[in-house]
SENU-489757 format. One line per field, with one value per residue: x, y, z negated of N, C-alpha, C in turn; residue in one letter. Coordinates in steps of 0.2 Angstrom, whole numbers. Last residue first. Example, Ala and Ser with C-alpha at 12.3 -4.5 7.8 and 13.67 -1.06 7.14 Angstrom:
! residues 2
nxx	(64:66)
nyy	(-11:-28)
nzz	(-35:-39)
caxx	(68:62)
cayy	(-5:-22)
cazz	(-36:-39)
cxx	(64:66)
cyy	(0:-16)
czz	(-39:-39)
type	(s:a)
This chain:
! residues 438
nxx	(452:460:456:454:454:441:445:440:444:454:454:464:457:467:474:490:489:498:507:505:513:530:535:544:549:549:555:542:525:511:495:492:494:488:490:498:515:524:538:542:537:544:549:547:546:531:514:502:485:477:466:456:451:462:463:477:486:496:513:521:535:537:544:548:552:560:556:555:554:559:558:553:555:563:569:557:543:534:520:517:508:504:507:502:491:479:484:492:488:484:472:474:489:498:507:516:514:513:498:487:481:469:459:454:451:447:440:440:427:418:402:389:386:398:402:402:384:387:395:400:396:393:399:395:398:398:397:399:397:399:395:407:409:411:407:395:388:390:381:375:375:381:387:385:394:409:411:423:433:442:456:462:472:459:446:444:448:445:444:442:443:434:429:416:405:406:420:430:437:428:430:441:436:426:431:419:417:408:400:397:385:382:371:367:360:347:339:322:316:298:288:281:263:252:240:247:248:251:262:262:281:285:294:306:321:335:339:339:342:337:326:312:299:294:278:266:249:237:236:229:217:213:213:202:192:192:189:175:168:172:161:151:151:151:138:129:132:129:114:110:112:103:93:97:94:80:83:74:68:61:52:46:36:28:25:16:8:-1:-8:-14:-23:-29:-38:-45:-54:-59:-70:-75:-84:-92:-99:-105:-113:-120:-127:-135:-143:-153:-153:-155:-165:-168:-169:-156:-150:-144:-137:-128:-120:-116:-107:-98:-93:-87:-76:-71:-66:-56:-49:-41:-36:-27:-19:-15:-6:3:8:13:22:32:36:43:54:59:65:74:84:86:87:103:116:114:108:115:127:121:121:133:138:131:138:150:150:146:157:165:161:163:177:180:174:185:196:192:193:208:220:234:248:267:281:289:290:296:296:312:321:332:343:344:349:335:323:307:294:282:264:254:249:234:230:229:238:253:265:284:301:311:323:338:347:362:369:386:403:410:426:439:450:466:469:480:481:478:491:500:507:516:514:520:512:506:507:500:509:516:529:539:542:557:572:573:574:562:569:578:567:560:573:574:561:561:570:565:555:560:567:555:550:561:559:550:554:566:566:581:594:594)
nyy	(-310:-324:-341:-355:-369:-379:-390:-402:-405:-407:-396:-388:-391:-389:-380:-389:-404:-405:-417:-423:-421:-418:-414:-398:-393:-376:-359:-353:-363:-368:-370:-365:-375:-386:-383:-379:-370:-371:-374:-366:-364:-348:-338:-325:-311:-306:-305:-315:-320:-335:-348:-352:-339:-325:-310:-298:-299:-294:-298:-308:-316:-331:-342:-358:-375:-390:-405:-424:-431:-428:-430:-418:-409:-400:-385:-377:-372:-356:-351:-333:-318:-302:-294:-295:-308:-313:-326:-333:-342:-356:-356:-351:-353:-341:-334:-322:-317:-306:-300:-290:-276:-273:-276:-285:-277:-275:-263:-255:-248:-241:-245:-245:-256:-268:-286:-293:-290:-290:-296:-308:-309:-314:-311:-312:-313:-301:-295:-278:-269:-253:-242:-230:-214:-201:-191:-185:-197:-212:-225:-241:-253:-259:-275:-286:-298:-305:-310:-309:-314:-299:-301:-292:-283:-273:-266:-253:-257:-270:-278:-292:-297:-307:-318:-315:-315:-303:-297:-282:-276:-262:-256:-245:-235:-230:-232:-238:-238:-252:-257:-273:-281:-292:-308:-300:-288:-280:-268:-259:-247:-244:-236:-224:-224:-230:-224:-218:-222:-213:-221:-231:-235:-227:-227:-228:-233:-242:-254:-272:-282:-300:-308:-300:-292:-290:-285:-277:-280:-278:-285:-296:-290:-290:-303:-306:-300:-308:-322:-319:-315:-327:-334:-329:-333:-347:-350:-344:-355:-365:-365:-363:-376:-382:-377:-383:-400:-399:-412:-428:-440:-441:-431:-429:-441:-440:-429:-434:-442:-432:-427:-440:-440:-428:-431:-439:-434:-425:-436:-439:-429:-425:-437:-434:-424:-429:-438:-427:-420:-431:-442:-461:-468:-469:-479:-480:-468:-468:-479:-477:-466:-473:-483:-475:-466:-476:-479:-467:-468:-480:-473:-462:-469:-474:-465:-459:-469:-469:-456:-455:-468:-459:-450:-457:-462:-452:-448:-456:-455:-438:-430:-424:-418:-406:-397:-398:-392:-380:-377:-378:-366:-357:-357:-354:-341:-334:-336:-327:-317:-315:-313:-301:-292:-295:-288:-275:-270:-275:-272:-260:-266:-270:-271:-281:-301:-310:-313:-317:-308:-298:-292:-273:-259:-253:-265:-271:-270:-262:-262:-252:-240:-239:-237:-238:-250:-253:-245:-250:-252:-247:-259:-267:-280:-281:-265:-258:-253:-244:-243:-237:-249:-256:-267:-280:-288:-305:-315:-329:-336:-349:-354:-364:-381:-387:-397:-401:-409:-414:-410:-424:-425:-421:-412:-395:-385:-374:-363:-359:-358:-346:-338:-340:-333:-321:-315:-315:-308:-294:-295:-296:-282:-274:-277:-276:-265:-268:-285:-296:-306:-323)
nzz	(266:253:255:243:246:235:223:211:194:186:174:184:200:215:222:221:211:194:189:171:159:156:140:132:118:119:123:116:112:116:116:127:138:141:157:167:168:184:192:208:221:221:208:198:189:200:201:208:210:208:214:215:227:224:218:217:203:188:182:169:159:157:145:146:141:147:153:160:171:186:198:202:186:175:170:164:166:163:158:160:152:150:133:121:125:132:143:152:166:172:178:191:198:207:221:229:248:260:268:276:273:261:250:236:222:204:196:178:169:155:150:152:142:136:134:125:113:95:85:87:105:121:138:156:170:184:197:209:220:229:236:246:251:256:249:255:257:250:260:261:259:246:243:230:224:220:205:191:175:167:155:139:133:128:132:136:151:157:174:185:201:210:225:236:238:253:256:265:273:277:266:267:274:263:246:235:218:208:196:189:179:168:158:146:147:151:140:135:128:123:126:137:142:149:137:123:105:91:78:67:71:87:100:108:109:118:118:116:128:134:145:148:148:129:124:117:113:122:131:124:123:136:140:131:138:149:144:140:153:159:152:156:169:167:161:170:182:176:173:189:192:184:190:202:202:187:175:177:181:170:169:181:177:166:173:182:172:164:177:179:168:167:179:170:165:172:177:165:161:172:172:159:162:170:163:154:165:167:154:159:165:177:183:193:192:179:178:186:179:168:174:177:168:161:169:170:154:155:165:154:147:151:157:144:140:151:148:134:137:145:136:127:134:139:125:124:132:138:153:158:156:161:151:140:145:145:134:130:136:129:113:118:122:110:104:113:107:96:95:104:95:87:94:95:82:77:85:87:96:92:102:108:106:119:133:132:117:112:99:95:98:89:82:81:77:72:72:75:85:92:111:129:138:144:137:144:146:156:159:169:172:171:168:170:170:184:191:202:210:216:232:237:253:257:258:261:248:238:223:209:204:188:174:158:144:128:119:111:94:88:78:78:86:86:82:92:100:95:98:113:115:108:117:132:127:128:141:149:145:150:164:177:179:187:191:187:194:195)
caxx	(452:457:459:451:459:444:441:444:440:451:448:466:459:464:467:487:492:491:508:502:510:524:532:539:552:549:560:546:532:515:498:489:500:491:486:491:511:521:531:545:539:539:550:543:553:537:522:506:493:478:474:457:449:462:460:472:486:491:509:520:531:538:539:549:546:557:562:552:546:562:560:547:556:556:572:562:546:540:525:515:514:501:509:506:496:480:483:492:491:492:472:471:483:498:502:516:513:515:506:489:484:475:456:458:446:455:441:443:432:422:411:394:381:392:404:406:388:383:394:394:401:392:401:397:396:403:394:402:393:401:393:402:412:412:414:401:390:389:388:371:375:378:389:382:388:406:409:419:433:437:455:459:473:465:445:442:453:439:450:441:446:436:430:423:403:402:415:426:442:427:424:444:440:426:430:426:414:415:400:402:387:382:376:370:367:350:343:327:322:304:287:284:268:259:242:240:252:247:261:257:272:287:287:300:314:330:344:333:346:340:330:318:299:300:284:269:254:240:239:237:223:213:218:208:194:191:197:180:167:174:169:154:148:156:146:130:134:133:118:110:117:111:93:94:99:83:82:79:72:64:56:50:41:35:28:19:12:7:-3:-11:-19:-24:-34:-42:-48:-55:-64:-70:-76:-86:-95:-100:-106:-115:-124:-129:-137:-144:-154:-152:-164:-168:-174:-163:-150:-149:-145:-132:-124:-121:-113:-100:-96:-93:-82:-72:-70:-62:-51:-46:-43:-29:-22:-19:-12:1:3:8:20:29:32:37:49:58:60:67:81:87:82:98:116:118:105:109:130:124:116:132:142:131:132:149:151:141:151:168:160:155:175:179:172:179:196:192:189:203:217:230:241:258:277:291:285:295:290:308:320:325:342:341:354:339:328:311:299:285:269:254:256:238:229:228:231:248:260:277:292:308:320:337:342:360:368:382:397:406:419:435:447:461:471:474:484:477:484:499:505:519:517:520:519:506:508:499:507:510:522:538:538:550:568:574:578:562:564:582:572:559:570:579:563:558:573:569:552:558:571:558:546:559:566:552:548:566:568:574:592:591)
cayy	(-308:-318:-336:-350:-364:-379:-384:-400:-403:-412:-403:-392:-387:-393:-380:-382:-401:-406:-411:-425:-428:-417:-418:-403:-397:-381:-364:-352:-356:-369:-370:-361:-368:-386:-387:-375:-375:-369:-378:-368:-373:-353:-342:-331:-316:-305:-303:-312:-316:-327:-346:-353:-345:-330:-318:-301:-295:-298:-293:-309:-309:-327:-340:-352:-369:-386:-400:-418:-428:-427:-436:-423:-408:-403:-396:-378:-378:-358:-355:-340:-323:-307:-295:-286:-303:-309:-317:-335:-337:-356:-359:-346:-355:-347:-338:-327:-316:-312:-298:-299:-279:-270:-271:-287:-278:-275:-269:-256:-255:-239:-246:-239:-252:-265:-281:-291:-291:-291:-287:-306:-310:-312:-313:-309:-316:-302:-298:-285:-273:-262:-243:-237:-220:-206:-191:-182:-193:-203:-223:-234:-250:-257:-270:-281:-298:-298:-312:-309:-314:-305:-300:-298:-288:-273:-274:-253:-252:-265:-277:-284:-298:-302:-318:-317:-320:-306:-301:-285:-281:-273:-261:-253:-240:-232:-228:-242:-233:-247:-253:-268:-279:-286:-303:-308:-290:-288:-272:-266:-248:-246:-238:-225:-221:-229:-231:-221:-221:-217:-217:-227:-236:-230:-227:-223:-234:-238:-249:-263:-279:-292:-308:-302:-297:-290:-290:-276:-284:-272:-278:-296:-292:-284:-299:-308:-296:-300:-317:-319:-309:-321:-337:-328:-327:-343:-351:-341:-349:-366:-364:-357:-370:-383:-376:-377:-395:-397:-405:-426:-436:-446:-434:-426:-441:-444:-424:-434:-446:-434:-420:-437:-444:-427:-426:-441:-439:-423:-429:-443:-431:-421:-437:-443:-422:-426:-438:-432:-419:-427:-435:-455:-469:-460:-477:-483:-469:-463:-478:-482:-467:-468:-485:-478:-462:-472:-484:-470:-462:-479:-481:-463:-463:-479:-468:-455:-467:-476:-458:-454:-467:-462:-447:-453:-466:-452:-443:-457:-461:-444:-432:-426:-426:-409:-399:-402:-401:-383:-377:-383:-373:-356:-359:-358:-345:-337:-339:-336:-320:-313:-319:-309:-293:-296:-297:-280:-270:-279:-274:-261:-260:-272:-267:-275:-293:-305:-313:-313:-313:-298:-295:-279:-266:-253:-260:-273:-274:-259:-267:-256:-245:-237:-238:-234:-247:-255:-249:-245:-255:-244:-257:-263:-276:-283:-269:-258:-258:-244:-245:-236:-244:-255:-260:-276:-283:-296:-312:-323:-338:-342:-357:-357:-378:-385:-391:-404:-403:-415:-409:-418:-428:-422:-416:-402:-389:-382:-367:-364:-362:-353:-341:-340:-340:-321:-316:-321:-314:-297:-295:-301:-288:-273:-282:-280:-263:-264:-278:-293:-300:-318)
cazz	(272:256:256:246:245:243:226:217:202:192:172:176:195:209:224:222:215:199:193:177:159:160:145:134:123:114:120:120:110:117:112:123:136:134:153:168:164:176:187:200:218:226:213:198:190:193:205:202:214:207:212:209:226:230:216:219:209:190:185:176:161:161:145:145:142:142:151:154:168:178:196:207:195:177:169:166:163:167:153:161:155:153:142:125:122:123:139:147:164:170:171:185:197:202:217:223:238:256:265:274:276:265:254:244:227:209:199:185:172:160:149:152:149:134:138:124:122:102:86:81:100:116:133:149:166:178:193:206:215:228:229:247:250:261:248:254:263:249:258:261:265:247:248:234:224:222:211:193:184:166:159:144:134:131:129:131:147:155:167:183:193:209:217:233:236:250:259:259:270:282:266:264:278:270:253:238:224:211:201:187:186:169:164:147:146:151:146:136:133:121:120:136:138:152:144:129:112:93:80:66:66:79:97:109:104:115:121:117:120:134:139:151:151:134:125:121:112:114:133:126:116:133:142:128:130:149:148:135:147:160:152:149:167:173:158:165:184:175:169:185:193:181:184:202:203:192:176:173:185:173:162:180:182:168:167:186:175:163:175:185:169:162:179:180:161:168:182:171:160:169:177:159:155:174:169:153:161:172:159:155:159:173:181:192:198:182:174:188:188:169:171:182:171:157:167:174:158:151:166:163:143:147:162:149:134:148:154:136:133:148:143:123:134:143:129:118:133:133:147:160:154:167:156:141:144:152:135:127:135:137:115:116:127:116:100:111:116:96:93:107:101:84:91:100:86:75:87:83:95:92:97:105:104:112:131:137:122:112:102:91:97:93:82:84:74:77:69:68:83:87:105:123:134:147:134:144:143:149:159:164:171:178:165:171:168:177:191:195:209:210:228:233:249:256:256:264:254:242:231:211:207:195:175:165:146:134:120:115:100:85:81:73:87:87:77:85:103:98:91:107:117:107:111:129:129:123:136:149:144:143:161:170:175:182:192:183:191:199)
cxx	(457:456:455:456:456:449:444:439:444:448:450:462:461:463:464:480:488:492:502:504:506:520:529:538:544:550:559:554:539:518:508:493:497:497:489:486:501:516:528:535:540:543:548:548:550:542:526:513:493:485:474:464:453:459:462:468:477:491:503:514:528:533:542:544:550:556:557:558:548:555:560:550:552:556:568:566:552:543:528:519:511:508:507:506:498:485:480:491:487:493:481:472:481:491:502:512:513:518:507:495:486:476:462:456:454:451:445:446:435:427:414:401:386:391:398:408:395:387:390:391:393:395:399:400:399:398:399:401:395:399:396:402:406:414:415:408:395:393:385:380:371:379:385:387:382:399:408:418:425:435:448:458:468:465:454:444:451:445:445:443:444:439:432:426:413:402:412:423:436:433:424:436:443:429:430:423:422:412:406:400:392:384:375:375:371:355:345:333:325:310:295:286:274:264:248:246:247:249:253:256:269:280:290:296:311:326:341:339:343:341:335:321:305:298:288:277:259:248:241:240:227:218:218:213:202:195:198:188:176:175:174:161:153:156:150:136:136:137:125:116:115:116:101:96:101:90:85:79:75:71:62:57:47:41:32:25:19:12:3:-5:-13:-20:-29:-37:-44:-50:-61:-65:-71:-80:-88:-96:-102:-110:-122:-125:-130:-141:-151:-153:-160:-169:-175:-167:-158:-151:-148:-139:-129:-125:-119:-106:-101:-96:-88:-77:-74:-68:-58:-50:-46:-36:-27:-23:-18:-7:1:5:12:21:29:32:43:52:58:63:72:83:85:94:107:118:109:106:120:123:117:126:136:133:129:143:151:145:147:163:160:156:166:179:172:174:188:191:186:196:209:223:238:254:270:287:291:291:289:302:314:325:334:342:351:347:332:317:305:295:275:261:255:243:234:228:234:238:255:271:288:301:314:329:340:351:364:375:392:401:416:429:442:456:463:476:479:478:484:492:504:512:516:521:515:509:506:502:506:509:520:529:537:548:560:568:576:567:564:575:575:564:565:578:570:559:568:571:557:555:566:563:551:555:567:555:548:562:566:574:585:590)
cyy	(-304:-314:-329:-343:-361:-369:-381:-393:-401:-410:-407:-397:-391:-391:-386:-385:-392:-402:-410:-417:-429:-424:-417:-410:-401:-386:-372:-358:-357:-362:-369:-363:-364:-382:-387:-379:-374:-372:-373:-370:-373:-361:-348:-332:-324:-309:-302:-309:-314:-326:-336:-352:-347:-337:-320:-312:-297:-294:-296:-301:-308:-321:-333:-346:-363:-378:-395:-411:-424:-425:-437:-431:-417:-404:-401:-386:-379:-367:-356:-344:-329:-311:-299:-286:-296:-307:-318:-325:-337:-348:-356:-347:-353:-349:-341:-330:-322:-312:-305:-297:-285:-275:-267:-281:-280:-278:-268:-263:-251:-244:-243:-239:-247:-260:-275:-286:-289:-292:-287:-301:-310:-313:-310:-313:-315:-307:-302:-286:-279:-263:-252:-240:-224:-213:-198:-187:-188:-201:-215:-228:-242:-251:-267:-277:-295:-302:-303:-309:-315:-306:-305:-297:-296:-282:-273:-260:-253:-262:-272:-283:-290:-301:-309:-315:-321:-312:-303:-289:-283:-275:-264:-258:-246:-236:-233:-236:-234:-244:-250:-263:-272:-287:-296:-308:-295:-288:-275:-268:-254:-248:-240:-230:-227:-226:-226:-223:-221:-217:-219:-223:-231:-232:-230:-223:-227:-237:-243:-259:-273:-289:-300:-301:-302:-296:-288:-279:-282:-276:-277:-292:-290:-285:-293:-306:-301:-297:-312:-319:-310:-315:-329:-330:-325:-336:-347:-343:-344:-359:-365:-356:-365:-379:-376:-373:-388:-395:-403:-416:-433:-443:-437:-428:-435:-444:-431:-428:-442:-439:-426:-431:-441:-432:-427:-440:-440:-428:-427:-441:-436:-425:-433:-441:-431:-424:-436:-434:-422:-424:-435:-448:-464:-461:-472:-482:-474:-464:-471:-481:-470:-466:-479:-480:-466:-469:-483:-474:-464:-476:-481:-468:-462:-474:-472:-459:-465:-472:-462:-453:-463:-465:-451:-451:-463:-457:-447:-452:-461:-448:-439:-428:-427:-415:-405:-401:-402:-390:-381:-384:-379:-367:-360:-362:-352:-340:-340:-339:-324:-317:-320:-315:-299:-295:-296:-287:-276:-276:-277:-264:-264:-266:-272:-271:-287:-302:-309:-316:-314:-305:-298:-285:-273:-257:-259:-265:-275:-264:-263:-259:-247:-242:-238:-240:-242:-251:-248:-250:-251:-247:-251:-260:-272:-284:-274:-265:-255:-249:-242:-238:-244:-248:-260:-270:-279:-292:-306:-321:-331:-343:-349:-359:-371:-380:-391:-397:-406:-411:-412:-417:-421:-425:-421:-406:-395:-388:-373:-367:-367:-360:-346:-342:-342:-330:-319:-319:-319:-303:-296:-301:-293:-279:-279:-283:-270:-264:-274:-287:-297:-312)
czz	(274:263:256:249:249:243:232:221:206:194:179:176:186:204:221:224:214:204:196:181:168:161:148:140:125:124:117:118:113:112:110:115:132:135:147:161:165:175:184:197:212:222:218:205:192:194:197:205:207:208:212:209:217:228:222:216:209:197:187:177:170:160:150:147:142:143:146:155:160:176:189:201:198:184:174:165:167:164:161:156:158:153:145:133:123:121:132:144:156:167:169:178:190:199:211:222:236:250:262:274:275:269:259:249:233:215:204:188:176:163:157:152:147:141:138:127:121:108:93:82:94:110:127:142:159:173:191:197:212:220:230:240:247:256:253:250:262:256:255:257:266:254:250:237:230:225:212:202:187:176:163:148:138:129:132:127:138:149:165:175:191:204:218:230:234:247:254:260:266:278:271:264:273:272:257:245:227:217:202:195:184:177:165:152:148:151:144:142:132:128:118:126:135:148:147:134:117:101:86:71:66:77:91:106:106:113:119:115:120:126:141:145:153:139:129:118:119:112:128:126:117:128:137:133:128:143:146:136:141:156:156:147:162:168:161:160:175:178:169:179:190:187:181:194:200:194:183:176:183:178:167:173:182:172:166:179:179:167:170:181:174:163:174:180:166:166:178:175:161:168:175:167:158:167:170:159:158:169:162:158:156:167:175:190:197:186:176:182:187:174:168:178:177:163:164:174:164:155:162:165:151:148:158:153:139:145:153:142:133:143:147:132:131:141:134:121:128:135:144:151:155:160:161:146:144:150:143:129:133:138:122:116:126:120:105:108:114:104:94:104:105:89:90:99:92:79:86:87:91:89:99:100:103:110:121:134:127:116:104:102:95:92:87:84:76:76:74:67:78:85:99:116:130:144:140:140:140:154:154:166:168:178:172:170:167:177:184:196:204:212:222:230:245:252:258:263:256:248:232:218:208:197:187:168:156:136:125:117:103:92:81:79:84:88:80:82:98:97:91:101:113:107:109:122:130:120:130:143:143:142:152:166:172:177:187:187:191:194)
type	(x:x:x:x:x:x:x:x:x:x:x:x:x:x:x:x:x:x:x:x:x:x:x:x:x:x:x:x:x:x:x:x:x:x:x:x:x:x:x:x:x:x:x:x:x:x:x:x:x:x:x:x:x:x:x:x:x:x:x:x:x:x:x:x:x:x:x:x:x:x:x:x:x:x:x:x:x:x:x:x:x:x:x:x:x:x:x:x:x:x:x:x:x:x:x:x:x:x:x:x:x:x:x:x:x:x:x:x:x:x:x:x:x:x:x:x:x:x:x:x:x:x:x:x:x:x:x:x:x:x:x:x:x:x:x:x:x:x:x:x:x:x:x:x:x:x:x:x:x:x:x:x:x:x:x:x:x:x:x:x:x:x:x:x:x:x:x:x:x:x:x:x:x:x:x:x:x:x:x:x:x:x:x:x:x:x:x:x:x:x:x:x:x:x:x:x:x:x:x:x:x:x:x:x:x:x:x:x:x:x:x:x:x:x:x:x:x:x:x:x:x:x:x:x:x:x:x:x:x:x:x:x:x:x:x:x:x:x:x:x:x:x:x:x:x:x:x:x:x:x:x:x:x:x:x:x:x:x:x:x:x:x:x:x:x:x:x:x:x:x:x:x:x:x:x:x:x:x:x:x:x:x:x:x:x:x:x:x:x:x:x:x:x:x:x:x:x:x:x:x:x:x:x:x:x:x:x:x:x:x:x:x:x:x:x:x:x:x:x:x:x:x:x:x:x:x:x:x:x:x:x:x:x:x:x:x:x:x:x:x:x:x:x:x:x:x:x:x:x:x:x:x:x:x:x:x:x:x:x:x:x:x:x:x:x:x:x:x:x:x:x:x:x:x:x:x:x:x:x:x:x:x:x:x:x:x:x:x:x:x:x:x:x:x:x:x:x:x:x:x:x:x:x:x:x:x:x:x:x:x:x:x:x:x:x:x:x:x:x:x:x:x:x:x:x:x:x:x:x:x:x:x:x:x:x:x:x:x)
């Protein structure tokens, strides 16, 4: 079958290339192991590309919460932060010294509560009774002084009324002191009023709050990233000094990005939420990365009629940071035409980093013949469809290519097939259900 035009500089240098292959491997040795699955032919939608921009999947400028003065400022643009980090630290030893003078009282508050709510020790309670014991003892007495005075006055005034009445005094007295400790037993006993141990528990409340109060205050001086991310910007240096709301530092989340494309009007009912998408970034040649679409933003420009789509790319970190950086210029390839019929091959079977996206073709190979030998195809990218991607090139519905140990392969060696996996399997044996486009 004659090459069309646009590929037949690729194919020409992809069979010289299988040629030398060819003679290198001629010496003999063990064929490679390879899993491969059939090129099938189905009916998708026709994709057309359009301009996005990476974009980060947060981006924010962290502000300082308080007034006060930048002492530590550790973090540099391009630096890696993690969510709760320090961006900057205010100057704090006023404060601190404020909540170590709480935390002393609320200590004391503490401790004054535990003695009330563990009630009178056991040596109190017996000193209390101890001296009712004493008191009743000094009554009983008095009692009998006072009765045997009566009587001598009564008879024969053997004693003055005076006296009499100093002996009744202190009967009535000694009465009384008994009565005041018995009922100071009884209180021992019972221990300190409800009342009291609300009070001291409201004044813990109290001070317990005093000491939040100054330890949120810290916090605030302490300005962290809420979200993992990569500071993009610096608004504050050492010494400088900042008030509340002033801008400190610019953190975005890379990890993942989102790509923005502006899709006219009449290709957004082709759109569905949650389907794959390929998207190429001019600046990374030779790779290709596969993202969800995410957003169909229902709000279009009125002047040029077209719609914000949002597709979510999991990134990639390298030495030099994010592989994919806020602003790169993409272009995503969106299902947005007609149902037409096209090539497939399953994602694992294309082979990039090169000048040209290929597959490996196993030539010989068929339902009876488990070995022949590789070549390698110049293939177009199209649309995703679930775990298989449109390709247009010298390909033909049922030839094999290789979805497993084509990283190692070169043009012209001899392989084995170790297993045909069907369509909508993937390399590892998952199974996944064949997704169509709309």
């Amino acid at each position: 079958m004659p090459f069309p035009p646009k590929y037949r500089l690729a194919a020409l240098l992809l069979a010289i290339a299988w040629a030398a292959g060819r003679d290198a491997l001629a010496q003999p040795g063990a064929a490679a192991l390879v899993d491969v699955s059939p090129v099938v032919q189905q009916e998708i939608a026709a994709g057309q590309t359009f301009v996005g921009t990476v974009m980060p999947l947060k981006k924010a400028i962290i502000g300082s919460a308080v007034d006060g003065r930048v002492i530590e400022f550790p973090m540099n643009e391009g630096d890696r932060v993690e969510r709760g980090q320090t961006l900057a630290q205010l100057l704090t030893d006023t404060i601190q010294l404020e909540c170590e003078a709480a935390e002393a009282e609320l200590d004391l508050r503490k401790e004054e509560l535990a003695e009330l709510e563990n009630g009178s020790r056991p040596e109190e309670i017996e000193q209390a009774r101890a001296r009712m014991i004493g008191a009743e003892a000094r009554m009983n007495f008095m009692r009998a002084r006072r009765t045997r005075a009566e009587n001598l006055f009564n008879r024969n005034q053997a004693i003055s009324e005076e006296e009499r009445d100093e002996m009744v005094s202190a009967a009535i007295e000694a009465e009384q002191a008994y009565l005041e400790t018995k009922e100071a037993y009884q209180l021992t006993v019972e221990g300190p009023r409800k009342e009291q141990i609300a009070q001291g528990r409201a004044q813990v409340a109290m001070q317990q709050a005093t000491v939040d109060r100054l330890k949120d205050q810290i916090s605030k001086h302490t300005i962290v990233s809420r979200f993992p991310g990569y500071v993009t910007a610096e608004h504050s240096e050492v010494g400088q000094w900042v008030k509340q709301g002033d801008p400190v530092a610019e953190v975005a989340e890379l990890d993942e990005v989102e790509v923005t494309a502006y899709v006219v009007e009449q290709h957004v009912p082709f759109l569905r939420l949650g389907m794959p998408v390929r998207v190429e970034i001019p600046a990374i040649p030779n790779r290709t990365f596969e993202g969800q679409l995410t957003a169909i933003v229902p709000q279009a420009d009125v002047q040029a009629r077209t719609f914000p789509v949002k597709v979510r790319v999991k990134n990639e970190t390298t030495d030099a940071g994010p592989l994919l950086k806020s602003g790169m210029y993409a272009r995503v390839t969106l299902p947005t035409g007609n149902r037409q019929s096209a090539l497939l091959v399953p994602k694992d079977a294309l082979v990039l980093g090169g000048q040209q996206t290929m597959v490996y073709v196993v030539d010989g190979a068929g339902p009876d013949a488990k070995q022949g030998k590789v070549r390698p195809v110049p293939v177009q990218l199209g649309v995703a469809s679930g775990r298989l991607m449109q390709v247009s090139g010298p390909l033909q519905p049922g030839q094999l290519v290789v979805v497993r140990g084509n990283e190692r392969l070169r043009p012209g060696q001899d392989v084995q097939v170790k297993r045909v996996i069907p369509v909508g399997e993937s390399a590892a044996g998952e199974t996944f259900p064949q997704a169509t486009n709309p």
